[in-house]
C-alpha positions as CSV (number, residue, x, y, z in Angstrom):
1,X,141.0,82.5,109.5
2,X,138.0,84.6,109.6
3,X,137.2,86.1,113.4
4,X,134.1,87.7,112.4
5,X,132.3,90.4,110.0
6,X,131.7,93.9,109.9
7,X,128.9,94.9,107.3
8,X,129.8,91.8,105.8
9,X,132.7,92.0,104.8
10,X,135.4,90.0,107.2
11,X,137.7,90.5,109.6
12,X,140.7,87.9,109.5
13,X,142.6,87.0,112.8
14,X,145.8,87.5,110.4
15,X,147.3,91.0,108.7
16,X,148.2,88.3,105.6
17,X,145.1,87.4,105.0
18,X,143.9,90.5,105.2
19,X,146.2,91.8,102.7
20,X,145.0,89.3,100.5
21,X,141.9,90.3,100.8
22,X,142.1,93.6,99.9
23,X,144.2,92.2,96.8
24,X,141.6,90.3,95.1
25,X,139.4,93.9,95.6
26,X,141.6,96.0,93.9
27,X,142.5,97.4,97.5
28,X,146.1,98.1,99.4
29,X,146.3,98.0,103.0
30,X,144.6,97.0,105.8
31,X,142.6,98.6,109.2
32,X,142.1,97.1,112.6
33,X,138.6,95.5,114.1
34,X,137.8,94.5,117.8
35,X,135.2,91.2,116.9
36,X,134.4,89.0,120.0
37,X,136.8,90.9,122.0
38,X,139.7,89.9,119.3
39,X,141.4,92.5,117.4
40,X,141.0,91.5,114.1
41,X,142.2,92.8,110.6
42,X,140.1,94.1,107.5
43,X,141.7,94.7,104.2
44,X,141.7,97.9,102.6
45,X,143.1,100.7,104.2
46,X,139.7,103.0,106.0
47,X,136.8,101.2,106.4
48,X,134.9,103.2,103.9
49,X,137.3,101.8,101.2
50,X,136.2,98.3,102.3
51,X,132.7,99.1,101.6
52,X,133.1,100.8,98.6
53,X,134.9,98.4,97.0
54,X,132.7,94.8,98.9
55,X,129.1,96.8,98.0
56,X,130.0,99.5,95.7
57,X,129.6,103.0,96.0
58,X,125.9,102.9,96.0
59,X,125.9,101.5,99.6
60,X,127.8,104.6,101.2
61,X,126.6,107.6,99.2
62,X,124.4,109.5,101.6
63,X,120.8,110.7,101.3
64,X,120.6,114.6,99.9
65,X,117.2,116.3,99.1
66,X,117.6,117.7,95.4
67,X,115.0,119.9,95.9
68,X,116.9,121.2,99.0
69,X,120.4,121.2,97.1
70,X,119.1,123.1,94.3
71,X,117.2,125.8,96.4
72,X,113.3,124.5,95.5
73,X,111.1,124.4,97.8
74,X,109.9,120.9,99.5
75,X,106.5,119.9,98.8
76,X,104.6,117.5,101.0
77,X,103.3,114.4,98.9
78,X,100.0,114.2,98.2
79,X,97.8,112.9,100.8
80,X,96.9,109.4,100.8
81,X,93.4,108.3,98.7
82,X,90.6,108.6,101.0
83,X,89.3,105.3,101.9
84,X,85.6,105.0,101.2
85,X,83.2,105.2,104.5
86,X,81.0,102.4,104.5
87,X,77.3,104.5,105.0
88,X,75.1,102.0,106.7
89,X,71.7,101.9,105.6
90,X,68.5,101.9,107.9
91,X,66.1,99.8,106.4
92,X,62.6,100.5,108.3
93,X,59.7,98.3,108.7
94,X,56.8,98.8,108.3
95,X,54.6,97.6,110.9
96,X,52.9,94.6,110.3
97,X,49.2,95.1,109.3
98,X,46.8,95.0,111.7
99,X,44.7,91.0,112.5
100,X,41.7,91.1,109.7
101,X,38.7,91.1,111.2
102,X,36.1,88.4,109.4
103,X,32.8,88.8,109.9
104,X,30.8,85.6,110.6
105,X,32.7,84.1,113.5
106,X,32.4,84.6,116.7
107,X,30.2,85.2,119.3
């Protein structure tokens, strides 16, 4: 019976099914888990086995700078493409002309 997971790999309420566990992963052993307040049983024998061998090796290898490791210097990326600034035009009116003055009307 499975009590629970730990980085998804379970935890079995039994050190048997544990065992078998670790079996069918290529693993010996088996470490202890507190799940739901229940102390519970993983197979392989560390932790770091478990995940190893459930994720591969890929999922525990930590993350090293090269450049660091190697004695390069760290360069910054490049800055991000400058967006382009919308430039609002003024558009100016012209006043409007002024009233035409006919001749012949008025007065």
């Amino acid at each position: 019976m499975i009590i629970g997971y730990v980085n998804n790999i379970p935890v079995f309420k039994t050190k048997s099914k544990a065992l078998l566990w670790a079996k069918k992963y290529g693993l010996n052993g088996y470490h202890e888990h507190v799940v739901n307040r229940l102390t519970g049983y993983m197979g392989g024998d560390t932790h770091t086995e478990s995940i190893i061998a459930f994720q591969g090796p890929i999922a525990i290898q930590p993350q090293i700078n090269t450049t660091e490791s190697y004695g390069m210097t760290k360069q910054s990326p490049p800055p991000p493409p400058s967006q382009p600034v919308e430039q609002q035009q003024t558009v100016q009116q012209s006043p409007p002309p002024p009233p035409s003055q006919s001749s012949g009307g008025g007065y």
